[in-house]
C-alpha positions in Angstrom: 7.8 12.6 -2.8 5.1 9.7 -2.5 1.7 10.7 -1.0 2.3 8.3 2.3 5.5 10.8 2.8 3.2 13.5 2.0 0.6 12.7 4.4 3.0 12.0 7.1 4.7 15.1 6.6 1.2 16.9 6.8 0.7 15.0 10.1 3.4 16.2 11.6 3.0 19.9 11.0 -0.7 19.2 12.7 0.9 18.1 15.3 3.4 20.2 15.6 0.7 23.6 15.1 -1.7 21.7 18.1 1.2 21.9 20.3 2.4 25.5 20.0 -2.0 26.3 20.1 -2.4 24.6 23.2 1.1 25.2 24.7 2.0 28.9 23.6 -1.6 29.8 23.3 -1.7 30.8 19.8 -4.1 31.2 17.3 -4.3 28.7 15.0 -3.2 31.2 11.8 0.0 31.7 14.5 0.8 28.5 14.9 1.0 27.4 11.7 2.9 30.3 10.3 5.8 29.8 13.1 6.1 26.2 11.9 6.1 26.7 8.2 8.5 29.6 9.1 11.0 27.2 11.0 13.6 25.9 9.4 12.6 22.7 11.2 10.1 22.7 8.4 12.3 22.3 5.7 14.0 19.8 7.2 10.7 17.6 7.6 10.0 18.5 4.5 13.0 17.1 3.0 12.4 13.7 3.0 16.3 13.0 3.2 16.3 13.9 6.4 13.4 11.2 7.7 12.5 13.9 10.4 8.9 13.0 8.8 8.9 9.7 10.7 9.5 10.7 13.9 7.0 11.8 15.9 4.9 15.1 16.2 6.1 15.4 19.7 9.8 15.0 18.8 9.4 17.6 15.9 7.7 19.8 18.2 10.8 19.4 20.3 13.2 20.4 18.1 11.0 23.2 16.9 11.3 24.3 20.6 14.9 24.6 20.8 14.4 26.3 17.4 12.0 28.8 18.8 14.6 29.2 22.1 17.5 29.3 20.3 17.6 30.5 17.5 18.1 28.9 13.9 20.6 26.5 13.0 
């Protein structure tokens, strides 16, 4: 993994931990646990997948359905 795939991969787990602070209210510690929890995390993580392109707010998405639904 380069460090640009790095970065954006960092990126979008910021993004994706703002959106469950402001939209689930919670804590920051929270937040960040439920995404590196998710198996939407590995999946951005694995840079097969290109998930780390997309956007923070499409991630976020399909963490939502994650959260809903339960895991793939």
């Amino acid at each position: 993994m380069t460090e640009q795939q790095q970065f954006l991969i960092d990126a979008v787990v910021e993004g994706m931990a703002v959106r469950l602070v402001e939209d689930e209210s919670l804590p920051v510690v929270d937040a960040l646990a439920t995404v590196y929890g998710s198996t939407l995390y590995d999946k951005v993580n694995d840079v097969e997948t290109g998930l780390y392109y997309q956007s923070a707010c499409y991630n976020y998405n399909l963490l939502k359905q994650e959260l809903d639904y339960g895991k793939p």
